[in-house]
N, C-alpha and C positions, 0 to 999 in steps of 0.2 A: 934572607934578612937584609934587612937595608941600610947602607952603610949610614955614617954620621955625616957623612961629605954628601953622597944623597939624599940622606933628608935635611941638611942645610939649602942644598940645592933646590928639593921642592921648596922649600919655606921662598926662598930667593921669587924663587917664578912666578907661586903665588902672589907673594905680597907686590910685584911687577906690574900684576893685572891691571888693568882700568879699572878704577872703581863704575861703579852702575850711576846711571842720572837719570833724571824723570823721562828720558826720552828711549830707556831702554822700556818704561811704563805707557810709553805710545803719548808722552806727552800729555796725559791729563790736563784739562785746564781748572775742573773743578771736581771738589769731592762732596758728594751729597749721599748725608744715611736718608732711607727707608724703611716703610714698612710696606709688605707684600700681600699678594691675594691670601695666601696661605696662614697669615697672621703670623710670616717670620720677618726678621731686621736684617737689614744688609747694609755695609757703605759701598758705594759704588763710583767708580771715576770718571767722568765723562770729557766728550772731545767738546770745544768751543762749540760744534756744533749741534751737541746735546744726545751725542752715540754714548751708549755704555762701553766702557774700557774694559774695568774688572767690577766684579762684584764681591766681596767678601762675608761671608756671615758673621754678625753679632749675635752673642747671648741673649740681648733684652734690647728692647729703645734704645735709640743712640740718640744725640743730642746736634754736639757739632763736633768736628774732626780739625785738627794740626796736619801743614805738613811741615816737614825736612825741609831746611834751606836748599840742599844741593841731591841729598841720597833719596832715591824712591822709597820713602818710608813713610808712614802719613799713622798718627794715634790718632783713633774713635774713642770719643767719652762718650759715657755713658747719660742718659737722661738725669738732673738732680732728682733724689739725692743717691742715685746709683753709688757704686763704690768699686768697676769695672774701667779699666780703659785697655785698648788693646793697641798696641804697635803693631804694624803691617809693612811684612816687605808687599810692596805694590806692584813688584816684576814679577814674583811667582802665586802672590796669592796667599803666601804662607805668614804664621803667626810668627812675629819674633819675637814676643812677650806679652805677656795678660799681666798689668799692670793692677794690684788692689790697691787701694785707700787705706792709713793704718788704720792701725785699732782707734777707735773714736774720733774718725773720721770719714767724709764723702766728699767727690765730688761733685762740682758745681758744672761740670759738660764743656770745659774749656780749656785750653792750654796754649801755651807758646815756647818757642826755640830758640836759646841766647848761644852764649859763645861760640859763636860759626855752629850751631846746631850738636855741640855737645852735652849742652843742659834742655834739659826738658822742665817747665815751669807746667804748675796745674793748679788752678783754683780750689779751694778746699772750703771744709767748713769744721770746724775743732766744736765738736758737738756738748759737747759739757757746758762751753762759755759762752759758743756762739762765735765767738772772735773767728773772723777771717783766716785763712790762712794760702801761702803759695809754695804748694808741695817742691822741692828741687829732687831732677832723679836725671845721674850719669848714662848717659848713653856710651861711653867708651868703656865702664862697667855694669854694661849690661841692663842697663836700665834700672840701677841699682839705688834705692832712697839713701841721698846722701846729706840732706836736712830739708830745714823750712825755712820762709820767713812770715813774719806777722803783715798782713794786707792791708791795715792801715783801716778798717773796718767791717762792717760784719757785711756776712752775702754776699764774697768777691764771686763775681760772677767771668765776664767775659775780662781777658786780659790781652795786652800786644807789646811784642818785642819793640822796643825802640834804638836811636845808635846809641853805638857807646854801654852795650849789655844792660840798659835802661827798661823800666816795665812801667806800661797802664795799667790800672785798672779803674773797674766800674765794679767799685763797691753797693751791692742793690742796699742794701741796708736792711735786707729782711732776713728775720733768722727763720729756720728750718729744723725739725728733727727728724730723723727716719722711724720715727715711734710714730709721727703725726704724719708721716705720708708726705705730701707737696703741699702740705698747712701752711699758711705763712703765722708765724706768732704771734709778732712783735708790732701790728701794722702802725698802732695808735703811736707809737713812739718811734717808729725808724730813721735814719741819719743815712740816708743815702749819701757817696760822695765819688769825687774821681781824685785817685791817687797814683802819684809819680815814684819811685823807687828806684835810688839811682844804683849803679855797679855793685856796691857794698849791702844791698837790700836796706837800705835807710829811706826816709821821707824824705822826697826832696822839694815836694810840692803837694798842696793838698787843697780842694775845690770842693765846697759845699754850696747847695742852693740857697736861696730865698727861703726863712723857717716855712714860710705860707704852700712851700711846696715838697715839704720834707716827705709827704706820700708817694713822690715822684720817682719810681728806683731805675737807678742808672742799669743798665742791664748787657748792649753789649756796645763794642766799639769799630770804627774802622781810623785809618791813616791815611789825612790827606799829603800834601805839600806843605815845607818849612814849616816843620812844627805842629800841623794844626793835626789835634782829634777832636773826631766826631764821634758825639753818642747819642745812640736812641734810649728813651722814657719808654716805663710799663706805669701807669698812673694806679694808686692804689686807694685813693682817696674817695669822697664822694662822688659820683656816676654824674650829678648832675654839673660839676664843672669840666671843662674845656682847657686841662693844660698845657703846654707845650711839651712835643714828643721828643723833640731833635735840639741836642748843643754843639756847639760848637767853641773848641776851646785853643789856646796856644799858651804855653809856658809863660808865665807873670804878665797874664792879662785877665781881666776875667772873662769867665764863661757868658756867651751869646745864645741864648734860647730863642727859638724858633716856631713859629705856628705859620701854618696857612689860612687862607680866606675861611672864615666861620664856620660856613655850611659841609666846607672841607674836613675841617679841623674835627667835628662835632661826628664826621663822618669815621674817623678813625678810631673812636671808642674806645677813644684812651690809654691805646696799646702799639707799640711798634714792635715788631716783633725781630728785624733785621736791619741790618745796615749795612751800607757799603760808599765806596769814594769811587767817584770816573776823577781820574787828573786829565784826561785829557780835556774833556768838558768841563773842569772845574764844579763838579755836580755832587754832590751827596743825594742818595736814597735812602727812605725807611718804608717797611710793608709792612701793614697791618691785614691780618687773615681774617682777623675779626669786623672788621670794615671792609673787606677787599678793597683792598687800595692802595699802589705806591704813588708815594709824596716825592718830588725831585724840588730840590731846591741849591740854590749856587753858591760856591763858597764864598758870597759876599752878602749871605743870609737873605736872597731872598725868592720867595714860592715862585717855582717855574711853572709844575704842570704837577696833575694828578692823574692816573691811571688804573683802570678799574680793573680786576680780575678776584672771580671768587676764590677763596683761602690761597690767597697768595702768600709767600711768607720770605723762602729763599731767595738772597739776590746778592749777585758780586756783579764786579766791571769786568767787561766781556774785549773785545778786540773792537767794537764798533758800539760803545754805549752799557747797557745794562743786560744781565741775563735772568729770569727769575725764574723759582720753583714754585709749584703750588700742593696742595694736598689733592688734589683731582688726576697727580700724575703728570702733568703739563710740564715742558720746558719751552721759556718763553724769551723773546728777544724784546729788547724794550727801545724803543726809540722815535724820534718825531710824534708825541704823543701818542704811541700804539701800540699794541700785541702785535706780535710777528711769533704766530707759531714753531719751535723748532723744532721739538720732537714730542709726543706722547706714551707714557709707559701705563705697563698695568701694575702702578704701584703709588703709594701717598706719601709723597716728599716732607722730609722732619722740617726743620726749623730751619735749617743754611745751607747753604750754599757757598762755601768753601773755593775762594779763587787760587789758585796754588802759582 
C-alpha cells in the first residue's frame, strides 16, 4: 500500500514535470480539417513545409480549428450548424474532450483562447431568437460550460483574441436554423456588423456598413499590426453587382473597404472565403474558391496582385509570404506573384488553414 508521504511525493514529481509545448507536436505550423478519399474527416497538422504531422479523426465536416496559446492542444469545430467541437491533445493524438452545443444551440465553426489560454470562447447561434452568442468553457475545469456572452448580433461567425482579454467579432448578420439546414433566413433584412467586447464581455465598439451594403456578411477575420483588423465579405445581395470583399479596420476610425481592378473584382463572385495578414510584407489576403483566386493587397489599402488557382480557399502567413490550401488536395506557397507547389495529398482541403 502506498504511504501518504509517497503519494504526496508522487503528486510532488508529477506536478514537477515540464509541461508539453507545440514542439513536443513537431512544431505544427498549421492545422487544416479535411475530407478524405474514403468520405471520412480528419484535422491534420502540418510542417511549414506542408508534411502531415498528425492526423486526427472527426465525426462529421469540420470547419476551422483553434489552437492553444502555449499547450499542444488545438479544438475542431464542426461545420455550421454542427453542434460538435472536439479538443485534442496533438502529442498523442488523443481526444480530451468532445465538446456539445447546449440545448438550443450551434456552432458557428469558430473559436478563440483568452486568459493565457484558460477560457475557450466559441461562436454560437441561440436558435429560438437568432441572437448571437459567445459560448465561455474553462479549460482548467475541464472544459466545463461556465457562461456566455450576447455577440453583439446575429451570425457571430468567425472571432479573435485581442490584448487585454479583448474579443472581435464578425457578426454575418444571417440567421440559420438546424431545421432549415445551411438556409440562410433572414437575407432581405440582415445587419451585418464587426463588434469589439472588452474584458467584462460588454460593447466597447461596434462597426456597421453603408445600409446600400447590408447584404455584405462579415464572415471571418485576421490581425494585423497596432490595432488593425481585417475582414473578408460573403456578398449576399444581387449577383449582378460588384462589392467590396476585404475591410480594413482600427479602433475609432472607421472601416476602409477595399476592391481590386474591375475585371478582378467581378472575378471573385462575390465571395471570400479566407483571410489572412503577412506583417512582415504588410499584406492582407482573401481567397475565393469560387473565382480561384487570391486577392493580396497592402495595409495601406491598396491592390497588389491576384493569383489564380482552382478552389483555392485556405491560407495563413507562412515563414517567407503566404501558404494556401485548395480542395484539389494542393498545398501551396504564394509569392512574387506565383504558385510554388509544396506538397499534394489525396484529400480536399475545408475552408482554413489555420496558422498556429
Amino acid at each position: 500500500m502506498t504511504s501518504r508521504r509517497g503519494f504526496l511525493a508522487g503528486l510532488f514529481a508529477a506536478s514537477s514535470w515540464p509541461a508539453l509545448s507545440w514542439a513536443d507536436a513537431g512544431n505544427p505550423a498549421f492545422l487544416a480539417a479535411a475530407k478524405e478519399p474514403d468520405g471520412a474527416y480528419a484535422l491534420f497538422g502540418l510542417s511549414a513545409e506542408g508534411a502531415d504531422l498528425f492526423r486526427i479523426p472527426l465525426p462529421a465536416r469540420g470547419h476551422a480549428a483553434t489552437a492553444h496559446p502555449t499547450a499542444p492542444e488545438a479544438v475542431a469545430f464542426a461545420r455550421r450548424p454542427g453542434t460538435f467541437a472536439l479538443v485534442i491533445d496533438c502529442v498523442s493524438g488523443a481526444l480530451i474532450q468532445r465538446l456539445e452545443a447546449p440545448q438550443g444551440r450551434h456552432f458557428y465553426g469558430h473559436g478563440a483562447f483568452l486568459q493565457d489560454g484558460d477560457l475557450l470562447c466559441t461562436s454560437e447561434n441561440e436558435i429560438e431568437t437568432g441572437e448571437g452568442r459567445i459560448g465561455l468553457w474553462s479549460r482548467s475545469k475541464g472544459y466545463a460550460r461556465i457562461g456566455e456572452l450576447a455577440s453583439g448580433g446575429i451570425g457571430p461567425h468567425d472571432i479573435k483574441a485581442l490584448p487585454s482579454d479583448a474579443l472581435v467579432i464578425a457578426n454575418g448578420g444571417i440567421r440559420t436554423h438546424p431545421d432549415h439546414g445551411r438556409d440562410k433566413l433572414n437575407i432581405p433584412t440582415m445587419r451585418p456588423n464587426l463588434t469589439y467586447l472588452d474584458a467584462a464581455g460588454q460593447i466597447a465598439e461596434q462597426i456597421e456598413l453603408d445600409p446600400a451594403l447590408h447584404q455584405n456578411s462579415l464572415r471571418h477575420l485576421a490581425l494585423g499590426p497596432d490595432g488593425l483588423v481585417a475582414f473578408a465579405l460573403q456578398w449576399e445581395g444581387d449577383t449582378t453587382e460588384v462589392p467590396p470583399l476585404l475591410g480594413l479596420h482600427r479602433r475609432g476610425e472607421p472601416a476602409r473597404l477595399l476592391s481590386a481592378d474591375l475585371s478582378e473584382q467581378i472575378a471573385m463572385k462575390g465571395y471570400a472565403g479566407s483571410i489572412a495578414v503577412d506583417h512582415a510584407n504588410e499584406c492582407v489576403a482573401i481567397t475565393s474558391p469560387k473565382g480561384g483566386r487570391v486577392h493580396l493587397f497592402g495595409f495601406d489599402g491598396t491592390f497588389r496582385d491576384s493569383i489564380r488557382r482552382a478552389d483555392v480557399c485556405g491560407i495563413g502567413a507562412g515563414a517567407e509570404g503566404f501558404v494556401a490550401t485548395d480542395g484539389l488536395g494542393g498545398i501551396l506557397a504564394l509569392s512574387g506573384g506565383a504558385v510554388h507547389p509544396l506538397a499534394a495529398r489525396p484529400r480536399a482541403w475545408d475552408n482554413h488553414l489555420i496558422a498556429i
